[in-house]
C-alpha positions in Angstrom: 167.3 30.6 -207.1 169.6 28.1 -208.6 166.7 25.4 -208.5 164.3 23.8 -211.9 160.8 24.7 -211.9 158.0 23.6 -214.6 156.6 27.2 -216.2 153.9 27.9 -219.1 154.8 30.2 -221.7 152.0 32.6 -221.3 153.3 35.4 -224.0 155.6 35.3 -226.7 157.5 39.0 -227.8 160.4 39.9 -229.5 162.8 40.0 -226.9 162.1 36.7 -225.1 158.9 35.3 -223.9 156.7 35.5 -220.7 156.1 32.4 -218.5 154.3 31.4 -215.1 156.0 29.7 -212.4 155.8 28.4 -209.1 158.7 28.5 -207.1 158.8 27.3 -203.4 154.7 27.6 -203.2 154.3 30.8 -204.8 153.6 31.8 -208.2 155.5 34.2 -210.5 155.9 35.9 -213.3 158.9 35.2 -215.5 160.6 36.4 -218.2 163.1 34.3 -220.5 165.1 36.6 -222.0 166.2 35.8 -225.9 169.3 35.0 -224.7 168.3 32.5 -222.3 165.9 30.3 -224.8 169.2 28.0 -226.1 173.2 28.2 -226.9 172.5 28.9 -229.8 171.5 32.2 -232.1 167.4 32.9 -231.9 166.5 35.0 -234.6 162.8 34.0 -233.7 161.5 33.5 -230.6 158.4 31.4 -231.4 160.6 29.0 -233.5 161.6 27.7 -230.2 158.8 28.7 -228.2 155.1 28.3 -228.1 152.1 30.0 -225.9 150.4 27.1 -223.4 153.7 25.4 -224.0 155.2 23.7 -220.5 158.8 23.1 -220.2 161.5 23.0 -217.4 163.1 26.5 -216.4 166.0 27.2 -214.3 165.7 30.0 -211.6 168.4 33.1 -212.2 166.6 35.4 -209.6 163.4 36.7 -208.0 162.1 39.9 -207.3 160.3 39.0 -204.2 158.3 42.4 -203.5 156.9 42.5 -207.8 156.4 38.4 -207.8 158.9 38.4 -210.8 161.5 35.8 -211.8 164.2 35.4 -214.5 163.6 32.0 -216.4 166.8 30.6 -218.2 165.7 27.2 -220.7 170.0 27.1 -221.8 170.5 26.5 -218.5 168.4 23.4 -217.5 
């Protein structure tokens, strides 16, 4: 956690957007909430955001036993 990773924005919804990852060797599945796409208000996700799209994430957490990870862009 704490550390910048590349992900790929995989699927794009109303509440944030869905990502790949690999962090430390193993891959993940991620999840930028809305909240964490920019400072600013998002009324639209895929105004900011695009599927295939790569771009540098910063780690919140990881769900080690579901091979989940929170993604935050605002904070890179």
């Amino acid at each position: 956690m704490g550390q910048i990773v590349q992900v790929t924005i995989t699927n794009i919804v109303n509440f944030g957007a869905f990502c790949d990852a690999v962090i430390d060797g193993k891959s993940y599945k991620g999840l930028i909430h809305i909240s964490e796409i920019t400072d600013g208000y998002v009324s639209d996700v895929a105004d900011h955001l695009s599927v295939g799209q790569k771009l540098d994430g910063y780690v919140i957490s990881i769900d080690e036993p579901k091979s989940q990870a929170k993604i935050s862009l605002k904070r890179v």
